[in-house]
N, C-alpha and C positions, 0 to 999 in steps of 0.2 A: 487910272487913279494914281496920284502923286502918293509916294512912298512915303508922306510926311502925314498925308492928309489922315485922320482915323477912321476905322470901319463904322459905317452906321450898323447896328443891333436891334432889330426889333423882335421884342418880348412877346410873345404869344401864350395868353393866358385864355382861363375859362374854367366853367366847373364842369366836372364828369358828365362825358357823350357829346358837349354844346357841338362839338364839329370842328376841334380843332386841327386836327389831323389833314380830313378833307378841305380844308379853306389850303392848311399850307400846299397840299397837292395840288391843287388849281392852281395858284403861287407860281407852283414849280413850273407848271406847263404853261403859265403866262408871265414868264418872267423876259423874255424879250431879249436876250444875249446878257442879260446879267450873272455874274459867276456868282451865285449863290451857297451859303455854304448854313448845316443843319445839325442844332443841337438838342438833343430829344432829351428828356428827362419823364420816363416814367414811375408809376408805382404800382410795384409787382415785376416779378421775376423774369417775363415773358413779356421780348420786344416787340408787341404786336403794332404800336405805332412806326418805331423804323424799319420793321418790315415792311409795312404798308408802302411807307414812304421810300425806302431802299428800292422797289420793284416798279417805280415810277418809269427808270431809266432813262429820265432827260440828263441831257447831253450839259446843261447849264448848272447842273450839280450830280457830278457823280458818284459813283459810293463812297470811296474814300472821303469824301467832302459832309458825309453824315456819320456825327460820333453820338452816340445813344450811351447815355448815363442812368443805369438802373437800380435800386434797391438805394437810394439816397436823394433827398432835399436839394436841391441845386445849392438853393441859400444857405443850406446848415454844412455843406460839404467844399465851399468856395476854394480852401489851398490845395485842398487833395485834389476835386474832379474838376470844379467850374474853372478856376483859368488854367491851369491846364490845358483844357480842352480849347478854351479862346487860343489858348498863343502858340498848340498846336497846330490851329490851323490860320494862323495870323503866319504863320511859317512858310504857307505851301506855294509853292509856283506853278501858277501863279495864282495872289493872292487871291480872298473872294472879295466880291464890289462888298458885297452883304452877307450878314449872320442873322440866322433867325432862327432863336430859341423858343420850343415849345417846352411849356413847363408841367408839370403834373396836372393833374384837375383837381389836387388838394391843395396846390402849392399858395403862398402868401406869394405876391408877385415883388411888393415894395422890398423885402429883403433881400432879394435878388439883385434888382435897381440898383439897392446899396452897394451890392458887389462890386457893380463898374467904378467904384471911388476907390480900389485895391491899388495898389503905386504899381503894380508889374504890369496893369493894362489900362489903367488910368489917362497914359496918355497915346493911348495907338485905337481906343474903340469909344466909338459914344453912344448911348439907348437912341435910337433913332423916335421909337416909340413905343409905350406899352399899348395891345392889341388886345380887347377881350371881348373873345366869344362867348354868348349868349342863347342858350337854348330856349325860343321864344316860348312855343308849348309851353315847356316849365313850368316858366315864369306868371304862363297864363293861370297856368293852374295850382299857381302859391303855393309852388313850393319852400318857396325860403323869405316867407312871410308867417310870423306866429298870431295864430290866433288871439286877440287882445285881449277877447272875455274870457279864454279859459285861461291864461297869463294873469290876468287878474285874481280869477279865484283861488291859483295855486298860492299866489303871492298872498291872499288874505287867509287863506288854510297854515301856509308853514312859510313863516317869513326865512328859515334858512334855506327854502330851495335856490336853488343853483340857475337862473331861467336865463342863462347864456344859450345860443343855439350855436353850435360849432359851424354847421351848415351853411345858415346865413350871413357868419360874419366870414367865411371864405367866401362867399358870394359877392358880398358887399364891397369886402376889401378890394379884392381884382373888378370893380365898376371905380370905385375911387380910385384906385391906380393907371385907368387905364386913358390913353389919348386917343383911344377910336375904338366905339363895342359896334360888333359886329353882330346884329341881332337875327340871328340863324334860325332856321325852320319856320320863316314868314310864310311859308305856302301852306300851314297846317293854322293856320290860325286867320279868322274873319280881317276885316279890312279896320272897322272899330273894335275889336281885340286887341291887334296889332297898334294901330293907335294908343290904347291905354296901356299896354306894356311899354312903348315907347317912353311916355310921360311920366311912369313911375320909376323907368330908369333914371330920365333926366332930373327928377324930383330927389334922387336921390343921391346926385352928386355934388358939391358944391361950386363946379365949374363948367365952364359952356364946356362943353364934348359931343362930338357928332356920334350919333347913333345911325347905321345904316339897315336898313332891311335886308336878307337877302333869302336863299335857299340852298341846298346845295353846298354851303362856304364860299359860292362863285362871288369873288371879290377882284378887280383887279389889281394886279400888283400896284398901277401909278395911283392907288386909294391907299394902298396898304401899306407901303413904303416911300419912304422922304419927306416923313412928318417931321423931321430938323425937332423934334421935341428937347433932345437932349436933358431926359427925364431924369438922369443923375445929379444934374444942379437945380433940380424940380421938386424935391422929396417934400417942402414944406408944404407945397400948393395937393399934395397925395395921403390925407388922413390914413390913418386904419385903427382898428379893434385895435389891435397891438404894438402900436408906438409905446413907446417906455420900455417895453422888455427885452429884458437880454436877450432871448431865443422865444423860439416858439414851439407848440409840443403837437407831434402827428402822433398822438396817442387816441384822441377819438375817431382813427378810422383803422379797421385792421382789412388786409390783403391777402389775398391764399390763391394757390393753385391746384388746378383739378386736373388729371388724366381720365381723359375720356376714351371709350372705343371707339373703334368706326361706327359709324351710324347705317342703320337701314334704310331710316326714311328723315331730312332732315327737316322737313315741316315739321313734321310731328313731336319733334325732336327742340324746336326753338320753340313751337308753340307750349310744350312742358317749361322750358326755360322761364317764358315769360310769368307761368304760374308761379313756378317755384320764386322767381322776384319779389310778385308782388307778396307774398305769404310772410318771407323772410326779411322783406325789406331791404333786398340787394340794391346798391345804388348804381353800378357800372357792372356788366358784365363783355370782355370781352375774350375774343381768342380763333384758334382755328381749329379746323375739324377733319377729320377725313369720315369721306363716305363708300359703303361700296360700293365697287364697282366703275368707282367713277376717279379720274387722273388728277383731277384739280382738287387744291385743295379749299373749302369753306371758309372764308371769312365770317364773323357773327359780330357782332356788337349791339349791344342792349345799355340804356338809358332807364331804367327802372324797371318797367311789364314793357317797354315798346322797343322791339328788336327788328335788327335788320340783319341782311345776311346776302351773302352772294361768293361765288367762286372767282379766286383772285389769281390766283396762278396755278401750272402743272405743278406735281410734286417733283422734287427733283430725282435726279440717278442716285441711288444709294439713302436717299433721305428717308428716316423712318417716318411712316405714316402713320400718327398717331396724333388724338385732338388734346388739346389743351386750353383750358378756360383761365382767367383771371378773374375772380369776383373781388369784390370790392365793396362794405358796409360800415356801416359806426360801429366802436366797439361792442366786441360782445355778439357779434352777430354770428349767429347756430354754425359755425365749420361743418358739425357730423352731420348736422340734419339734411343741409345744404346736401353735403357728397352722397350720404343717402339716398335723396331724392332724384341727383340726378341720374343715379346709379354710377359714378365714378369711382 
């Protein structure tokens, strides 16, 4: 790559569980001698995404080459962490061909976009393109579609109510921002399902954008990179709920973390989980766990009541073995009841 030429950047957006994580890990393992390099932004305390992604161990991006920025907005934190972290690793020898930012599953994607018009990286990196995953299920099952007729009668009961849905319009946003949704978990959803989730994505953007099926996040890299979007001179053509405002507020979701013990039995164990979800209305649960008796340590991630789980690595020499969850809900969501139940 000529030292003049800028890095392509692509944004990897999506709402909590869609599969963001695992698309980029596929990414990573099919990146074909590309030097890749990986900026994680999550929410909550606990790097359960760049550890996922840290323990890959391809050779085309190695650890150093992945900086994980936790407890902060990409978009709301740009001088402090976001470039920074670009032109820390705009530094390294040698360069990466490619960046590729995953952003929270709360995050607004367009104000980030913005970012890249900052003068200190302006002219060395370009949005190659924004990416958004798409948890098909979900979508099947309206989630982030309001009901019309009970919308109606609250609006004809107490015309002061509030009938924004925070939910939707981060959903909405990152489809309108986005130059290729990846429409994830096609294998849990009919053949005419999948078709009408398709069409109501596309119904809902005002510009042609491919929409791909997949499963897994198995995407190849030559789909998912060198969309030449250069989405920073693009902002006009990218609506959102929130153009006009100064900032934006991550106040309708709170975050907390749980210490759990080792477990006995961990069926038993994710199958409570999923209970406790759907009761409290958990939106993302994820984290690791230790079990007895056993080396490895539990990977879990949960999307509402439907969790997965599996052993991801030994534990290490000296590492305490000890689980730890991240939950994740709209304000207001039970902390005690929640840690109560799990017994944490």
């Amino acid at each position: 790559m000529s030292a003049l030429a800028k890095v392509p950047v692509t944004v990897v957006t999506g709402f909590l569980g869609a599969g963001k994580t695992t698309m980029i890990r596929h990414l990573l393992e099919g990146s074909h001698g590309r030097r890749l390099a990986l900026i994680i932004n999550e929410f909550g305390d606990v790097g359960v995404d760049g550890d996922i992604l840290r323990s890959c161990g391809i050779e085309s991006c190695p650890e150093e080459n992945i900086v994980e920025l936790a407890n902060g907005c990409l978009c709301c934190t740009v001088a402090d962490d976001f470039v920074p972290a670009i032109e820390a690793l705009l530094a390294r020898e040698p360069r990466p061909d490619h960046i590729v930012v995953e952003t929270s599953g709360l995050a607004l994607p367009k104000p980030l976009v913005k970012a890249f018009d900052w003068p200190a990286i302006r002219s060395r990196v370009t949005v190659d393109g924004v990416v958004a995953v798409v948890d098909g299920a979900a979508v099947a099952e309206g989630r982030f579609a309001d009901d019309p007729a009970r919308l109606a009668a609250q609006r004809a009961a107490d015309g002061s109510v509030d009938h924004d849905n925070p939910l939707e319009e981060v959903y909405e946003d990152q489809l309108l921002c986005a130059d290729l949704i990846v429409l994830n978990k096609a294998d849990l959803l009919s053949a005419e399902r999948l078709d009408a989730v398709s069409a109501e994505i596309r119904a809902a953007i005002p510009r042609a954008v491919k929409v791909v099926p997949t499963r897994e996040g198995r995407i190849a890299a030559e789909v998912l990179l060198g969309l030449a979007a250069a989405a920073e001179d693009d902002l006009a053509n990218r609506p959102s709920h929130h153009d006009g405002e100064e900032g934006h507020d991550h106040d309708d979701f709170d975050s907390f973390v749980l210490d759990v013990p080792p477990l006995a039995d961990p069926d038993v164990f994710v199958h409570k989980l999923a209970g406790i979800a759907q009761r409290h209305g958990v939106l993302r649960t994820k984290g690791f766990l230790a079990v007895e008796g056993r080396p490895m340590r539990l990977l879990v991630q949960g999307v509402g009541s439907r969790f997965r789980q599996s052993f991801d690595r030994p534990w290490g020499a000296g590492e305490e073995r000890r689980g730890r969850l991240v939950v994740i809900g709209e304000k207001g969501i039970d902390r005690a009841g929640i840690a109560v139940d799990i017994g944490a």
